[in-house]
PyMOL commands that place a pseudoatom at each C-alpha (Angstrom):
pseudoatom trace, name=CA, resn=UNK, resi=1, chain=A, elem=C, hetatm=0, pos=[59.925, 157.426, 36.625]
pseudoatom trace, name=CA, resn=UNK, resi=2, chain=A, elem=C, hetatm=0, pos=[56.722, 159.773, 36.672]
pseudoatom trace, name=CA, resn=UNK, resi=3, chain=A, elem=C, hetatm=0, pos=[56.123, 162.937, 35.026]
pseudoatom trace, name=CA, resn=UNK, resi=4, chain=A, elem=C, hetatm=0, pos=[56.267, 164.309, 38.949]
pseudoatom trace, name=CA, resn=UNK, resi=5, chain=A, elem=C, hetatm=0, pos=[59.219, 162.795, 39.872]
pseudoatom trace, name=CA, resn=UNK, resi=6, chain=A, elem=C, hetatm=0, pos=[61.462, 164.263, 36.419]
pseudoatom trace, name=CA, resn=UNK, resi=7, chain=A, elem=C, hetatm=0, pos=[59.865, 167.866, 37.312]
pseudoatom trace, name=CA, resn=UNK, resi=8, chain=A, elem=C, hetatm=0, pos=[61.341, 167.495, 40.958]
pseudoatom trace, name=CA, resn=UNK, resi=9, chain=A, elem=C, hetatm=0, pos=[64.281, 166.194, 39.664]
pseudoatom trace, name=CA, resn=UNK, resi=10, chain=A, elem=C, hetatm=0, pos=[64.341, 168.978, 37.073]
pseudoatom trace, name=CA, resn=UNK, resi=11, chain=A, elem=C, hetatm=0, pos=[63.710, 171.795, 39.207]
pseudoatom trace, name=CA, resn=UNK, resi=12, chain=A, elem=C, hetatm=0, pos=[66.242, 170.434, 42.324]
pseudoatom trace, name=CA, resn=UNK, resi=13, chain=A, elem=C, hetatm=0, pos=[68.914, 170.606, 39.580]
pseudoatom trace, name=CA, resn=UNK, resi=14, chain=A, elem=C, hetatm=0, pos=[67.851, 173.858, 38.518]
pseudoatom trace, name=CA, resn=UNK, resi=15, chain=A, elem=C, hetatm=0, pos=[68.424, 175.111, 42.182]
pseudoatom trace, name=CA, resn=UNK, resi=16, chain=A, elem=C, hetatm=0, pos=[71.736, 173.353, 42.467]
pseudoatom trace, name=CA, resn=UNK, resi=17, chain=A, elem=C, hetatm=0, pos=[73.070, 175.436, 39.364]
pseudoatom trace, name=CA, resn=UNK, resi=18, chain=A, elem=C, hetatm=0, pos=[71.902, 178.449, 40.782]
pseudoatom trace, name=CA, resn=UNK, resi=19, chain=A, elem=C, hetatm=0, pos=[73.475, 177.588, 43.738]
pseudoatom trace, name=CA, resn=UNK, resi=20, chain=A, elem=C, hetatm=0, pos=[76.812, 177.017, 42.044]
pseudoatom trace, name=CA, resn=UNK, resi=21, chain=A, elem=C, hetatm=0, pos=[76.095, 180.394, 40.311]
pseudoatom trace, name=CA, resn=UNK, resi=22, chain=A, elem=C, hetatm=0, pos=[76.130, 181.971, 43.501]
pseudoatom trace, name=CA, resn=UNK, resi=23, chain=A, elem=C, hetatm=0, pos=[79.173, 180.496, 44.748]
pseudoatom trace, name=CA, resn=UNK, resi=24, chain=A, elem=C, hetatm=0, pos=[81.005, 181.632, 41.325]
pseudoatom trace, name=CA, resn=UNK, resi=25, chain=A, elem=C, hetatm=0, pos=[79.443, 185.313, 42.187]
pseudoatom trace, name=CA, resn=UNK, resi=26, chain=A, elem=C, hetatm=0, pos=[80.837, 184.834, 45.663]
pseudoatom trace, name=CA, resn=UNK, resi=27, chain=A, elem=C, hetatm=0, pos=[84.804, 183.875, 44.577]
pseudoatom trace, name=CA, resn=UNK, resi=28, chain=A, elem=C, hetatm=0, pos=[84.424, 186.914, 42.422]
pseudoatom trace, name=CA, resn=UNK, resi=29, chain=A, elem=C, hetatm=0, pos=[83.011, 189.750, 43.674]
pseudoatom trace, name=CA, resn=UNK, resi=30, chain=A, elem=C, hetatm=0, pos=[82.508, 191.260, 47.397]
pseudoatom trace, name=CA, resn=UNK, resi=31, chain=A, elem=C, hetatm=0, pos=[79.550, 191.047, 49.056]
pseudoatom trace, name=CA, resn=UNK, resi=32, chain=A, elem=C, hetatm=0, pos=[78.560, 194.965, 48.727]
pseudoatom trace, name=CA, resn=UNK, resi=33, chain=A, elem=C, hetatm=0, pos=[79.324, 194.759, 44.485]
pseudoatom trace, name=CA, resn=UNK, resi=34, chain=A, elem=C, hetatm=0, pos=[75.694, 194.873, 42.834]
pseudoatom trace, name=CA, resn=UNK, resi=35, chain=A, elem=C, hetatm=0, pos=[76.417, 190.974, 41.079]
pseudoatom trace, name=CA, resn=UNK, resi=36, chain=A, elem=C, hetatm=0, pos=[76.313, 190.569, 44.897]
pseudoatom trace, name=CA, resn=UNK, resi=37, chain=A, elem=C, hetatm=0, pos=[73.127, 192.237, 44.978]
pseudoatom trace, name=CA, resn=UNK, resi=38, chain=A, elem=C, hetatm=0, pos=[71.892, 190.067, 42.344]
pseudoatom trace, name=CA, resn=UNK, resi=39, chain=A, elem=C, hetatm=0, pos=[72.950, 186.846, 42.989]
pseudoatom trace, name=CA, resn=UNK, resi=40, chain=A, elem=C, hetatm=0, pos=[71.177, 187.100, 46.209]
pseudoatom trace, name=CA, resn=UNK, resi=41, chain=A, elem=C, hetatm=0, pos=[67.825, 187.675, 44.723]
pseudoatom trace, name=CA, resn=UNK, resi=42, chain=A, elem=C, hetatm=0, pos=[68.536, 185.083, 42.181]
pseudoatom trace, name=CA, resn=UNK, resi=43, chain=A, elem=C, hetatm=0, pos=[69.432, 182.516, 45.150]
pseudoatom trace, name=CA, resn=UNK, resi=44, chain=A, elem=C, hetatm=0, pos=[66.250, 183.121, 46.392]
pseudoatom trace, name=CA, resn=UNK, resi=45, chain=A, elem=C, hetatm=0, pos=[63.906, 182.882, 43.776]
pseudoatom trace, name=CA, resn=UNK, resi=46, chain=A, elem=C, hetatm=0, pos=[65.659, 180.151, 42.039]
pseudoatom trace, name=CA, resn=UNK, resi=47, chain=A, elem=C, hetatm=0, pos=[66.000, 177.812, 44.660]
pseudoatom trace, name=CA, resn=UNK, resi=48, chain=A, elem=C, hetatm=0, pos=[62.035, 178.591, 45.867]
pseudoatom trace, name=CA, resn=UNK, resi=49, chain=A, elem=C, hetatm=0, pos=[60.950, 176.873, 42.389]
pseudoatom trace, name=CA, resn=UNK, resi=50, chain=A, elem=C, hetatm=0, pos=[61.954, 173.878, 43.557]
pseudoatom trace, name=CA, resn=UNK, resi=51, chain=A, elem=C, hetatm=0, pos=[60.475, 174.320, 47.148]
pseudoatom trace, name=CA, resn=UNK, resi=52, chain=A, elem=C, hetatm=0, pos=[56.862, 175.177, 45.995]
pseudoatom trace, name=CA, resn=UNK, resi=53, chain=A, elem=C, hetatm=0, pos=[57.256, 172.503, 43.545]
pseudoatom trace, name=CA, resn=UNK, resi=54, chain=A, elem=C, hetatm=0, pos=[57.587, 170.149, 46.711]
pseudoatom trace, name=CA, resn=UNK, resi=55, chain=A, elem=C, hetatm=0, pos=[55.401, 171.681, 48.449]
pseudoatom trace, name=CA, resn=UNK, resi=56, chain=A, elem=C, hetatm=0, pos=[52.647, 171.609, 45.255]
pseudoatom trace, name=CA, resn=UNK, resi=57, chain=A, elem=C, hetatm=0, pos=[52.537, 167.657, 45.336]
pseudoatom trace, name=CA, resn=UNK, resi=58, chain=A, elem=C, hetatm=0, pos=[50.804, 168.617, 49.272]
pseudoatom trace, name=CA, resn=UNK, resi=59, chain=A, elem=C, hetatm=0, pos=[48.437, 170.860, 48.461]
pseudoatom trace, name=CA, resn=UNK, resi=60, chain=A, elem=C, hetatm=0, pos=[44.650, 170.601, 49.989]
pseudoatom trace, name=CA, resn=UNK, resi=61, chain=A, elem=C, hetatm=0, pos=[42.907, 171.516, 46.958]
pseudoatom trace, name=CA, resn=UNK, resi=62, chain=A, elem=C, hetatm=0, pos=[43.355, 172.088, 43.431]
pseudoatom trace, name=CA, resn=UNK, resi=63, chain=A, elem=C, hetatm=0, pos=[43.154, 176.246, 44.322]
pseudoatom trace, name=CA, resn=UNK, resi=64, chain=A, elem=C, hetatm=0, pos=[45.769, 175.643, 46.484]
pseudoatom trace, name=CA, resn=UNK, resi=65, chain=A, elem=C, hetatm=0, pos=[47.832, 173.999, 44.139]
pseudoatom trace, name=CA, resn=UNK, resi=66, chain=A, elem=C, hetatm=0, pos=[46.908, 176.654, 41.405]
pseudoatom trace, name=CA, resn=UNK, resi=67, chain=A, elem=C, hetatm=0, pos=[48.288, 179.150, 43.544]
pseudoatom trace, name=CA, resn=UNK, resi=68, chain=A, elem=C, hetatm=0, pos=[51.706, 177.265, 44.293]
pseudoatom trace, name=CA, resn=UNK, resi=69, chain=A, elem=C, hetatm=0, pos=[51.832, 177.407, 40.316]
pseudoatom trace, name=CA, resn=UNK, resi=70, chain=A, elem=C, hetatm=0, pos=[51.302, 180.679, 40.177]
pseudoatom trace, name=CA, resn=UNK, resi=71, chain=A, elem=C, hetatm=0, pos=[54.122, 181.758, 42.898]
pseudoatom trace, name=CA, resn=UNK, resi=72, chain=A, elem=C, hetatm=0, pos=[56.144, 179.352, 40.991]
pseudoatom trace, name=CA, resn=UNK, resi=73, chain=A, elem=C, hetatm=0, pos=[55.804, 180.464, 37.669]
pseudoatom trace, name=CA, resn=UNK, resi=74, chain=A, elem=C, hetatm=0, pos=[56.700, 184.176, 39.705]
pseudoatom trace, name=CA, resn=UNK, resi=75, chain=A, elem=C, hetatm=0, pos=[59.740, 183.228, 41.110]
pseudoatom trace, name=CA, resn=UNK, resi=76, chain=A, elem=C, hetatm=0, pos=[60.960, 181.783, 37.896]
pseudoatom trace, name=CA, resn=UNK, resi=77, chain=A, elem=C, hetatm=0, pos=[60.182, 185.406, 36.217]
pseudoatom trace, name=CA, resn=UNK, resi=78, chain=A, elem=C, hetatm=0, pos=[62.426, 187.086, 39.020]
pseudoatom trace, name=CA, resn=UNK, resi=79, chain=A, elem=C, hetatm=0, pos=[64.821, 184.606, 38.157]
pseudoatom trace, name=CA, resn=UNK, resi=80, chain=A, elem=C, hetatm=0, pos=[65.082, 185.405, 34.765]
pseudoatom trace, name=CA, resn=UNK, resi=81, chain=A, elem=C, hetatm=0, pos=[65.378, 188.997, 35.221]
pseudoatom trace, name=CA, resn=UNK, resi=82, chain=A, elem=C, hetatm=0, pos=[68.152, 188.382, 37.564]
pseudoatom trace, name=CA, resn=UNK, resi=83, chain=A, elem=C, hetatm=0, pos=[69.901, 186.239, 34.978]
pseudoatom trace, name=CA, resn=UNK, resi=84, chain=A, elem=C, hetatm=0, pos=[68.991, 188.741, 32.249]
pseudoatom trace, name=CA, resn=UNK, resi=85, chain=A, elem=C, hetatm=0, pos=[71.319, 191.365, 34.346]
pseudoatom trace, name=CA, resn=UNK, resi=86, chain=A, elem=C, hetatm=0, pos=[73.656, 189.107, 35.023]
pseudoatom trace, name=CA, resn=UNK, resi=87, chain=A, elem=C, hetatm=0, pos=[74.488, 188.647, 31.325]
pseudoatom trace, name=CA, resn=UNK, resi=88, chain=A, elem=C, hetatm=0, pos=[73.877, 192.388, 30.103]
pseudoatom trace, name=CA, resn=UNK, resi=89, chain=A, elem=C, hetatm=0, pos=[76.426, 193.387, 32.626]
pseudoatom trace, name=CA, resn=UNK, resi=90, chain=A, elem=C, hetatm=0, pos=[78.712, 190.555, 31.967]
pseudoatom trace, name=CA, resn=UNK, resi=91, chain=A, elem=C, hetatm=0, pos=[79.101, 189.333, 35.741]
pseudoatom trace, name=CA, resn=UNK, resi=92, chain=A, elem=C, hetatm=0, pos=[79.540, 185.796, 34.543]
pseudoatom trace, name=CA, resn=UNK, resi=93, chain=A, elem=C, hetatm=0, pos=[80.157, 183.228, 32.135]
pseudoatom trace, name=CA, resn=UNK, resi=94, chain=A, elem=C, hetatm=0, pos=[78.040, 184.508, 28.939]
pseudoatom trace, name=CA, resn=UNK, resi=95, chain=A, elem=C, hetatm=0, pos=[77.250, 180.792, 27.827]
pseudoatom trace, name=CA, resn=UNK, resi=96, chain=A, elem=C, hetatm=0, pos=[76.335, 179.837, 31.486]
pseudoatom trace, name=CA, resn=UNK, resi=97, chain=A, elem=C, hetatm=0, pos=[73.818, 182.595, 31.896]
pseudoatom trace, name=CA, resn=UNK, resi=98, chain=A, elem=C, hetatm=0, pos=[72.595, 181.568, 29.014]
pseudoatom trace, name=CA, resn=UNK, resi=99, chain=A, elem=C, hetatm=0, pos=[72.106, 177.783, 29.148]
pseudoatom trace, name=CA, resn=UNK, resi=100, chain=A, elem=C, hetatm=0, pos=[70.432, 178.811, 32.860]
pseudoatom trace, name=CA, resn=UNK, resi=101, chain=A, elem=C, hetatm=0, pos=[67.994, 181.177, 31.405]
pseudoatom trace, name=CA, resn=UNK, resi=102, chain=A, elem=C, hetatm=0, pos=[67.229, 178.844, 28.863]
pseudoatom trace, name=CA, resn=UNK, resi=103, chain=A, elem=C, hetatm=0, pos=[66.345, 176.020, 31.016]
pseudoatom trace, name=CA, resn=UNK, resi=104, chain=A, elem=C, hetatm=0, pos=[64.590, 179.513, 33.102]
pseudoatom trace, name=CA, resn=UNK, resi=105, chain=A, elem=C, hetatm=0, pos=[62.567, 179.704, 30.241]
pseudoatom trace, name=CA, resn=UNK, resi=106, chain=A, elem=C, hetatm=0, pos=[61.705, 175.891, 29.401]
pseudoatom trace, name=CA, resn=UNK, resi=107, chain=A, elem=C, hetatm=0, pos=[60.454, 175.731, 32.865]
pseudoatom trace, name=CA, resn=UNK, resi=108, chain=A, elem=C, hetatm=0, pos=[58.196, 178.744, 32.486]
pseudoatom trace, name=CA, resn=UNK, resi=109, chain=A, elem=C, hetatm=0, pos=[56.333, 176.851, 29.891]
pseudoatom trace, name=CA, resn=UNK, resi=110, chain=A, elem=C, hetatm=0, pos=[56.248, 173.733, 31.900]
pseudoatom trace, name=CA, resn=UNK, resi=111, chain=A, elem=C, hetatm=0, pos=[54.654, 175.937, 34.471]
pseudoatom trace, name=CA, resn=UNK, resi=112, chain=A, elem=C, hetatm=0, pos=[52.412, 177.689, 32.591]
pseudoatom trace, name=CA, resn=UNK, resi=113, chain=A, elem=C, hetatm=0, pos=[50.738, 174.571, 30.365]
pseudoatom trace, name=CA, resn=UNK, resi=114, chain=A, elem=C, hetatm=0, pos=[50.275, 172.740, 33.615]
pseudoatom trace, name=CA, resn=UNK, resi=115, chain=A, elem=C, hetatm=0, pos=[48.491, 175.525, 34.985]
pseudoatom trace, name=CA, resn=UNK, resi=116, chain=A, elem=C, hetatm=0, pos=[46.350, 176.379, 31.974]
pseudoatom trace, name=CA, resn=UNK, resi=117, chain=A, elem=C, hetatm=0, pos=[45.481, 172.052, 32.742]
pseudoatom trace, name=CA, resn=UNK, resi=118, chain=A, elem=C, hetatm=0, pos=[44.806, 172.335, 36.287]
pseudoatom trace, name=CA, resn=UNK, resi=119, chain=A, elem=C, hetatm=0, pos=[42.423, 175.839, 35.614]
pseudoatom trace, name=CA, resn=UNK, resi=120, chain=A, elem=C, hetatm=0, pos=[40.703, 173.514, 32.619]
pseudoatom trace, name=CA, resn=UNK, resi=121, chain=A, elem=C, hetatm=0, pos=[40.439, 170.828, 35.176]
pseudoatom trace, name=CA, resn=UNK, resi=122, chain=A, elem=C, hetatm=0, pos=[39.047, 173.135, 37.999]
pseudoatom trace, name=CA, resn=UNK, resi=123, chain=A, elem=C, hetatm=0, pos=[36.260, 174.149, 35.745]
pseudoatom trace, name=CA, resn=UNK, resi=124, chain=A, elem=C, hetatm=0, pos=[35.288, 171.301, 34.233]
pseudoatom trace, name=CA, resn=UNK, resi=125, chain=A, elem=C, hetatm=0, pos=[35.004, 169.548, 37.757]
pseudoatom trace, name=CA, resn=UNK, resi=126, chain=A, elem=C, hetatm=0, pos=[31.827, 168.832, 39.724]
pseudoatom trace, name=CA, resn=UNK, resi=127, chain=A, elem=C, hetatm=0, pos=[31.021, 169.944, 42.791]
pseudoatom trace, name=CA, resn=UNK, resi=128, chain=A, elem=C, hetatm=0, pos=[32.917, 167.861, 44.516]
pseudoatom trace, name=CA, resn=UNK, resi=129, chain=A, elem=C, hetatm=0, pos=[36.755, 168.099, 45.150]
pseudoatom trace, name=CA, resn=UNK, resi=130, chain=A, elem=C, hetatm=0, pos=[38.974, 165.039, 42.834]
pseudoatom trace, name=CA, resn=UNK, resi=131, chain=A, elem=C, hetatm=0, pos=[41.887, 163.912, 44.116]
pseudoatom trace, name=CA, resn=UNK, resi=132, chain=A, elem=C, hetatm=0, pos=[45.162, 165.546, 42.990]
pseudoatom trace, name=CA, resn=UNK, resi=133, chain=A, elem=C, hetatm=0, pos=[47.150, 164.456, 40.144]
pseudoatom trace, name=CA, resn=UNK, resi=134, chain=A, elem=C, hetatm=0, pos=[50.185, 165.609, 38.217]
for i in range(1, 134): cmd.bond("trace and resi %d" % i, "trace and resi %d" % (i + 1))
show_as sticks, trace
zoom trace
């Protein structure tokens, strides 16, 4: 298996527990209670990692793929914030949240070192365009 393909992996299961976050959020509370509130903004910026992550392996150009990074490395931010909330106002399972904002935070460096490679790449590189690589 390539370094791509345990990232995808990595970041599809990270959207699946957020997922099954969501559901817990949704047995508990009503759809107007503010973990309501939250878990939809943490459905949606947790699952989105792993959509610009597939979407990243199809990008035209390194900029492109830069910027997928970048909204990436955003979304994974919001996400953490959201799980931050969750935790401080106790609206789930304490060692849950925290096991998910771990792995949150794992794959914020992950993010971040492969985009400090691909900006060292991008300005070391000629003129002309290289093909993509992970």
């Amino acid at each position: 298996m390539q370094p791509g393909d345990m990232l995808r992996d990595r970041t599809k299961a990270y959207a699946s527990r957020i997922i099954r976050l969501y559901g817990h959020l949704q047995q508990r509370y009503h759809f107007g209670d503010a973990a309501m509130v939250l878990g939809k903004q943490l459905l949606r910026s947790g699952t989105s990692v792993a959509a610009n992550h597939r979407e990243a392996k199809h990008t035209r150009s390194k900029a492109d793929r830069i910027s997928k990074f970048h909204i990436i490395v955003q979304e994974l931010e919001e996400s953490a914030l959201w799980l931050e909330l969750l935790s401080e106002h106790e609206m789930a399972h304490q060692d849950g949240l925290r096991q998910l904002l771990d792995e949150t935070n794992q794959l914020i460096s992950i993010f971040v070192a492969s985009l400090k490679t691909l900006q060292n790449r991008e300005r070391k590189a000629p003129s002309g365009e290289q093909p993509l690589d992970d």
